[in-house]
C-alpha positions as CSV (number, residue, x, y, z in Angstrom):
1,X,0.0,0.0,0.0
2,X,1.1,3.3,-0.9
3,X,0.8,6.5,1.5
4,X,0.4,10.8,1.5
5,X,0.5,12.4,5.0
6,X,-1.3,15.8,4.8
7,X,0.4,17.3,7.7
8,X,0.4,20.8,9.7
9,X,3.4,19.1,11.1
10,X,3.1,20.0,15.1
11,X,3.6,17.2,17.6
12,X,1.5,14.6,16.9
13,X,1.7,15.0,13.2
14,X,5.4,14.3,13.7
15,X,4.5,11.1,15.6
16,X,2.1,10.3,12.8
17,X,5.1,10.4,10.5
18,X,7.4,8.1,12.2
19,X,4.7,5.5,12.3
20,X,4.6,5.6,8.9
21,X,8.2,5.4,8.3
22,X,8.7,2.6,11.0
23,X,5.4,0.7,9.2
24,X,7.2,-1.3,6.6
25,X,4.1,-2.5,5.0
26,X,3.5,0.8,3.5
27,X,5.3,3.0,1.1
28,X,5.1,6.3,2.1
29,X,5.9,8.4,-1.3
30,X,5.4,11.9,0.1
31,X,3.7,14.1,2.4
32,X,2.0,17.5,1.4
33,X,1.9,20.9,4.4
34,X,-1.4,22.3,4.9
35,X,-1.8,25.1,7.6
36,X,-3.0,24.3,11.2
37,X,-0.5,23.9,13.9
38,X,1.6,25.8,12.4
39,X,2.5,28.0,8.7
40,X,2.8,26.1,6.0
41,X,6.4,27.1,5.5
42,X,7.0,25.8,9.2
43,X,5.3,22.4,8.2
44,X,7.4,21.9,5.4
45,X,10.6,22.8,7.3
46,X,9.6,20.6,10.1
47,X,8.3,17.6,7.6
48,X,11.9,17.9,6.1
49,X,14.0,18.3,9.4
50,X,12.2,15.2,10.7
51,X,12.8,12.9,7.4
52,X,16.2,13.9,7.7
53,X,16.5,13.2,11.3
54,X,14.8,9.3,10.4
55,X,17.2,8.8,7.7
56,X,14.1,9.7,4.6
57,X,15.5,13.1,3.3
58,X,14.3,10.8,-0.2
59,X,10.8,11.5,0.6
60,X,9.3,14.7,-1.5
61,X,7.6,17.5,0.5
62,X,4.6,19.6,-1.2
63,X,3.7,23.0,0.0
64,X,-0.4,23.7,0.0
65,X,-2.6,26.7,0.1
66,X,-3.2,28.7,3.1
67,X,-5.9,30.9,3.3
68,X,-5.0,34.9,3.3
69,X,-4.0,36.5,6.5
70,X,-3.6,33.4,8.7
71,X,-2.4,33.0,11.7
72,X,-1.4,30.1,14.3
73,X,-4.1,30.1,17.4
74,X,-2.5,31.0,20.8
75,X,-3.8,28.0,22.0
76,X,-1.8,25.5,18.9
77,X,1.4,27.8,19.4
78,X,1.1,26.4,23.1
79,X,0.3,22.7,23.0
80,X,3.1,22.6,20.4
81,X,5.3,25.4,20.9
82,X,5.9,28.7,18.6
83,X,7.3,26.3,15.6
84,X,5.5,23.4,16.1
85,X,8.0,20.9,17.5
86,X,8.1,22.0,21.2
87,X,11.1,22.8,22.3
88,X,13.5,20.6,20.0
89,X,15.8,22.2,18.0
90,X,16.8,19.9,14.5
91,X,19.0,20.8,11.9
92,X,17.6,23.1,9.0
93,X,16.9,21.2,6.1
94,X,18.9,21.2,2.9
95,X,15.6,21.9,0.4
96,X,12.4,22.8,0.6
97,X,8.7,22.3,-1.2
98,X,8.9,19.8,-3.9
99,X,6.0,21.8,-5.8
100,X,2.4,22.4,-5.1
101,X,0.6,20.0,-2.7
102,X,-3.4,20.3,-4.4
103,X,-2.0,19.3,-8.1
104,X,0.3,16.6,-6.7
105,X,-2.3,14.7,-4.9
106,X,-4.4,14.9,-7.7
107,X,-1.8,13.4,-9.9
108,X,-1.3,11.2,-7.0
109,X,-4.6,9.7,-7.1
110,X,-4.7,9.1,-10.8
111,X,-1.3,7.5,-10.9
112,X,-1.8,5.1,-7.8
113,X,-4.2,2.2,-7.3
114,X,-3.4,1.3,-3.9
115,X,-3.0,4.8,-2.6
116,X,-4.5,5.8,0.8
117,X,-4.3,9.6,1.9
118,X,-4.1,10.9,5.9
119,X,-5.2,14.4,6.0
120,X,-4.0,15.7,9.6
121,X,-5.1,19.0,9.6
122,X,-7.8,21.2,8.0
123,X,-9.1,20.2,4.5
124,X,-7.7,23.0,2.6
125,X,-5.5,21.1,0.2
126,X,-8.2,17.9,0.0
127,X,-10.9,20.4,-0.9
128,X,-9.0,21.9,-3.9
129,X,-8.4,18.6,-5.1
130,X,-12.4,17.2,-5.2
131,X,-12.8,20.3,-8.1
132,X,-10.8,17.5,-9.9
133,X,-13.4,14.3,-10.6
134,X,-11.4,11.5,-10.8
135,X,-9.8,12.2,-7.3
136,X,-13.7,12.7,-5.9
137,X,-14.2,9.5,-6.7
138,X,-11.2,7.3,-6.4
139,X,-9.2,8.8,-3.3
140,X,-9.0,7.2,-0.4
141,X,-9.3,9.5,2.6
142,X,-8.2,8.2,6.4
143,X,-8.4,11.8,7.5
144,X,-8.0,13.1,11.0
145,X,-10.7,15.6,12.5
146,X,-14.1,15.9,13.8
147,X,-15.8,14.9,16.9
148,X,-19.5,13.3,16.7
149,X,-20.4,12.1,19.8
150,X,-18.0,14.0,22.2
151,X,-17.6,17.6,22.4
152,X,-15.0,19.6,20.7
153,X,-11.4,20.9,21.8
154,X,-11.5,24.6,20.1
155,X,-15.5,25.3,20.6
156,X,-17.6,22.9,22.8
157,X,-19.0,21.2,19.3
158,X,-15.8,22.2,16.8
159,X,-12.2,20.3,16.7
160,X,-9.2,22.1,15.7
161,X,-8.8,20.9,11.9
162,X,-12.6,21.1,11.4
163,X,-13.4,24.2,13.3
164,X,-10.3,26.1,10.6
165,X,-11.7,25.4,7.5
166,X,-15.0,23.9,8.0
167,X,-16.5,24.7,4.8
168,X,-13.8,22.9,3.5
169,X,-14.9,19.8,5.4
170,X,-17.8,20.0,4.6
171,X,-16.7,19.9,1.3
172,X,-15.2,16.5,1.7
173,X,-18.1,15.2,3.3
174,X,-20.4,16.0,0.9
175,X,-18.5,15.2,-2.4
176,X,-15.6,12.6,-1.8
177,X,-16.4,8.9,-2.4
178,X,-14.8,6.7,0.4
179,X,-13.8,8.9,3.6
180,X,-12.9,7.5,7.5
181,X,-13.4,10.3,9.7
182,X,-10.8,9.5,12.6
183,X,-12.0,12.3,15.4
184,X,-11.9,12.7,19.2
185,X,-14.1,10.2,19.7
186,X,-12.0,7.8,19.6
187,X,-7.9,9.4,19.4
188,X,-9.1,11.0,23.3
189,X,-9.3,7.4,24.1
190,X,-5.4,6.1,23.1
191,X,-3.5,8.5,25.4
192,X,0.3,8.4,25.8
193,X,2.2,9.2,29.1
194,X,5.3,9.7,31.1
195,X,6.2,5.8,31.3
196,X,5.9,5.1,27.5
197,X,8.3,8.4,26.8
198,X,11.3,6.8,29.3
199,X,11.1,3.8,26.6
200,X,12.4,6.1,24.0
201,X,14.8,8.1,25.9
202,X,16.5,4.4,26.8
203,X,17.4,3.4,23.4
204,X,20.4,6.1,23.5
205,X,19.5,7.6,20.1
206,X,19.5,11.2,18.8
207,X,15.8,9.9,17.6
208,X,15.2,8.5,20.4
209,X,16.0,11.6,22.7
210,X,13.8,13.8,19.8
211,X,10.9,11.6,19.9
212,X,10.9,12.0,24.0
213,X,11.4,15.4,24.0
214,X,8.4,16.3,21.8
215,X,6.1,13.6,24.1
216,X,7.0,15.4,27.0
217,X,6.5,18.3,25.9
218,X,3.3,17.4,24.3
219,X,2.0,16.1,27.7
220,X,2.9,19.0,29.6
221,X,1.0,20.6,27.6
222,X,-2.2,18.5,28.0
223,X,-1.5,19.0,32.0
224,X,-2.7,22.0,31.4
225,X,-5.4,22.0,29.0
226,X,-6.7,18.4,29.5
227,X,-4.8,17.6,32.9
228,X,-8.4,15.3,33.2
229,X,-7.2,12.8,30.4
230,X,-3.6,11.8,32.7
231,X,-2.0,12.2,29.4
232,X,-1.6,13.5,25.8
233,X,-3.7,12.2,22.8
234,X,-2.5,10.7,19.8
235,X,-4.7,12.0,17.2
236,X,-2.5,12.1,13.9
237,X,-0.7,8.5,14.7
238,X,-3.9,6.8,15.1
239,X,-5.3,8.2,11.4
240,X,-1.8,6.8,10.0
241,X,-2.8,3.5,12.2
242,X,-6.6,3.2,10.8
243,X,-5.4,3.4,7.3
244,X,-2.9,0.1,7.7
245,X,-5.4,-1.4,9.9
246,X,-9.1,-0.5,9.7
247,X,-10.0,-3.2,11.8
248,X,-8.5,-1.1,14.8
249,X,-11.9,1.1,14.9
250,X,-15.4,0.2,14.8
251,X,-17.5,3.0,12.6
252,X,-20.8,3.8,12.0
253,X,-21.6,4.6,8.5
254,X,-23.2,8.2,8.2
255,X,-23.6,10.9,5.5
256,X,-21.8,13.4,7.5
257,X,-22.0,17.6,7.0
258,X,-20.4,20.0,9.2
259,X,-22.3,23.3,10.7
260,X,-21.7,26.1,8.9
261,X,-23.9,29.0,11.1
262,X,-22.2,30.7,13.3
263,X,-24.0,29.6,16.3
264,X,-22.6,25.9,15.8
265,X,-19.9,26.7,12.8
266,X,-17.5,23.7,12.7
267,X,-19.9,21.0,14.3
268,X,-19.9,17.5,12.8
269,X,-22.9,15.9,12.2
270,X,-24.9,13.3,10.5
271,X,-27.0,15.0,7.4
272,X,-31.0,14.0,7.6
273,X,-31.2,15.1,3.9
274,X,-29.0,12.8,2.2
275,X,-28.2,9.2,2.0
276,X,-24.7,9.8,0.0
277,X,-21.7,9.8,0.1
278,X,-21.4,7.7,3.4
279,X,-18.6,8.7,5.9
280,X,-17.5,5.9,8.2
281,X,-16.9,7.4,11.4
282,X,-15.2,6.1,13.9
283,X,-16.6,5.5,17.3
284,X,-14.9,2.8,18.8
285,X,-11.1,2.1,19.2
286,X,-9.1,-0.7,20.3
287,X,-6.8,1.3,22.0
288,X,-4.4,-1.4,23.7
289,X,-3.4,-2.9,19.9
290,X,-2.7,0.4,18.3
291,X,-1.0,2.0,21.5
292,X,1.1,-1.5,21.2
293,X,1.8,-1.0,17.7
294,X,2.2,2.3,18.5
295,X,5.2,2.2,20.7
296,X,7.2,-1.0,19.2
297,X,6.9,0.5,16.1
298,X,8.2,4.2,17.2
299,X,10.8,2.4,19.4
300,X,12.6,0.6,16.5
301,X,12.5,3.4,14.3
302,X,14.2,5.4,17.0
303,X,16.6,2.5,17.7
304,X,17.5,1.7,14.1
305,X,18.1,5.6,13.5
């Protein structure tokens, strides 16, 4: 199986890459930046420190869109510092964006059967690309955002990605053919902590010590926003998880809409006018399997590094 991260690359997005670097039966053969977490410059230059730091500076980058006059939420700049990767300071990159992000995917989507795409942020770039038919109705979307039966983390019915571009989302909803909404309802429930993090800093590896650093960091943060949840979710990983292993979630099967009114802008919800496209959203996790995959997977990478 073949594999695009669409990344705002922040903390968790950076975990969702290693997975699928340490995931051997996948071939990841790019990732494109959207906005979110951080700029998009910021995502490409983190996407590009981390491939280099895991040994993949042979995997392309793609810049996307980002809507006019942007800017990071206080609240991102805090769970994942000012430029996304806490406080760990990597190497500039030697390049940059390969090219644009929404006319790569496209070209993506016609060139590859087997191709799965893991949007990790706001639907910007997957949006442009549904003006295109053929990648309306062949892509493959494991996308991370959403909550349905839980309330949100930005608004008390909007999460992050959603709540940023939810027209967007909408968008996707309403128009692309086979789409797995991975939201808080289920990556609240596979939560990392301090005692998983001392695993990575024993392995005596630069990635090692990186991959630490950004958990802890990560969790500190959720001590303060979520101290509740005794930990930090791992939203983007488990999208990358669901897409090598669907059988790690249970979903309900829903033509999905998001809010766009004010009062309730950014809610996810099921659409009472429509019977297609169906979204399969996720609502139940086994969180002990992917949380195991999770770690010996993230632990070799940073071992073999």
């Amino acid at each position: 199986m073949k594999l695009i991260l669409d990344l705002d690359t922040g903390i968790d997005d950076a975990f969702a890459l290693a997975y699928a670097l340490a995931s051997p039966e996948v071939e990841l053969i790019a990732v494109t930046c959207t906005y979110g977490n951080v700029a998009v410059d910021d995502a490409v230059r983190n996407t590009r420190a981390l491939l280099d730091l895991f040994g993949r500076p042979d995997v392309p980058v793609y810049a996307g869109p980002s809507p006019a006059g942007w800017e990071v939420a206080e609240v991102s700049a805090f769970i994942h510092g000012a430029h996304g990767l806490g406080e760990v300071s990597l190497p500039a990159p030697a390049g940059g964006s390969a090219g644009d992000a929404v006319d790569f995917l496209v070209a993506a989507v016609r060139e590859h059967e087997d191709l799965v795409i893991v949007p990790t942020g706001p639907s910007t770039s997957i949006a442009a690309a549904l003006e295109d038919e053929y990648f309306a109705s062949h892509a493959r979307l494991v996308m991370m955002g959403g909550a349905l039966t839980v309330p949100g983390n930005v608004r008390p019915w909007a999460e992050a990605n959603v709540w940023q571009d939810p027209e967007a989302t909408d968008r996707v909803f309403r128009q692309a053919a086979d789409v797995t909404m991975i939201g808080l309802d289920v990556t609240l429930r596979t939560l990392l902590t301090h005692s998983e993090v001392a695993r990575w800093r024993a392995v005596g590896t630069r990635a090692g010590e990186v991959l630490a650093e950004l958990a802890e960091y990560y969790i500190r943060a959720y001590e303060t926003t979520a101290p509740h949840l005794g930990g930090c979710g791992l939203h983007d990983p488990l999208a990358v998880a669901v897409a090598l292993d669907p059988s790690l979630v249970t979903c309900l099967s829903l033509p999905m809409q998001v809010d766009l009114a004010e009062e309730t802008r950014g809610r996810t919800i099921g659409d009472l006018s429509r019977v297609a496209p169906q979204v399969k959203v996720a609502v139940g996790v086994d969180a002990e399997k992917f949380l195991g995959a999770f770690m010996e997977r993230l632990t070799r990478l940073a071992a073999n590094t």
